[in-house]
C-alpha angles and dihedrals in degrees: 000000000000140000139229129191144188121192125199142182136202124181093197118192093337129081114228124044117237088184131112134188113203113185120168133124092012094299113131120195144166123197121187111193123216138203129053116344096278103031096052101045089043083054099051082045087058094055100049091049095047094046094045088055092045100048088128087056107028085164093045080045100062087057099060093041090053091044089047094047089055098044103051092031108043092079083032101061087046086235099322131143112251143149142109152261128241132197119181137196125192129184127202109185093176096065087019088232132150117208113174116192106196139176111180144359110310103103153218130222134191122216118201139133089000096297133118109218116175106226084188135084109214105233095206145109136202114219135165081355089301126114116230110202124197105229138178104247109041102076128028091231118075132213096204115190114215124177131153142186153152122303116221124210106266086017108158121210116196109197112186146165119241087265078084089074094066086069104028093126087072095058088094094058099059102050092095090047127089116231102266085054092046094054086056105052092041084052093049088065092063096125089054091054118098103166124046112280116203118167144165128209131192147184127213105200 
């Protein structure tokens, strides 16, 4: 078995992108920082630095990213909130098995006999018309998300940040297409897009 993947990355209305892709040995991760500019894009820095020196422990990992965040950015964001949210794919094609490790609402989807199916669970909340995120980076406790499974042959994995959300309704549309073909379509809805959109597919054949 082998894999293929296309990255992509949309800024969206702002001006500035938080986001960060991370792809090597066959882990797979999104991070989408939070706070202020500078806060937020050194956050979601941290996490990919942090992750790409703890591939042996991703969950271990998760913890030091969370403690590091708090430690250089707490004077940093002048007592701002800031973090940063993780979503990891990893990809054991030994044992053809799938394990995610997630804390906040980027997401993950798998794509397989042409249907979408979320492996994530959003950890957000809407309240007073405002949307809380859980982050690494703005408590000293964790709420780390784990779930595995088996990988099939021409399995897709869709791995996004919540910028995603501004064009859901098109998800349908791309579960018939191969990765190259689903960067495209996502980046022809540019115009559509508000938050920064960064995303991963891949292609296990």
């Amino acid at each position: 078995m082998n894999i293929v993947y296309e990255c992509g990355q949309i800024i969206g209305d702002k001006n500035y992108q938080s986001d960060e892709i991370f792809v090597q040995d066959s882990v797979f991760a999104v991070a989408d920082g939070m706070g202020d500019k500078n806060s937020g894009k050194l956050a979601s820095k941290i996490a990919i630095q942090v992750l790409e020196r703890y591939l042996y422990d991703i969950e271990k990992a998760f913890d030091k990213i969370n403690k590091e965040i708090i430690n250089r950015l707490s004077k940093y964001a002048d007592g701002l909130i800031c973090g940063t949210t993780l979503s990891v794919l990893k990809c054991d094609l030994n044992t053809m098995m799938y394990h995610i490790y997630h804390v906040g609402d980027s997401k993950i989807f798998l794509i397989r006999n042409k249907s979408l199916i979320q492996l994530t669970k959003d950890q957000s909340k809407l309240e007073n018309h405002k949307k809380y995120v859980k982050a690494l980076g703005t408590n000293w406790s964790i709420e780390l998300y784990k779930e595995q499974g088996n990988i099939e042959k021409n399995d897709i994995f869709l791995i996004s940040t919540d910028g995603i959300c501004d064009i859901k309704d098109i998800l349908e549309d791309i579960v018939e297409k191969d990765p190259k073909a689903i960067k495209e379509h996502i980046l022809s809805k540019e115009r559509l897009i508000k938050d920064n959109l960064s995303f991963i597919v891949l292609k296990v054949f």
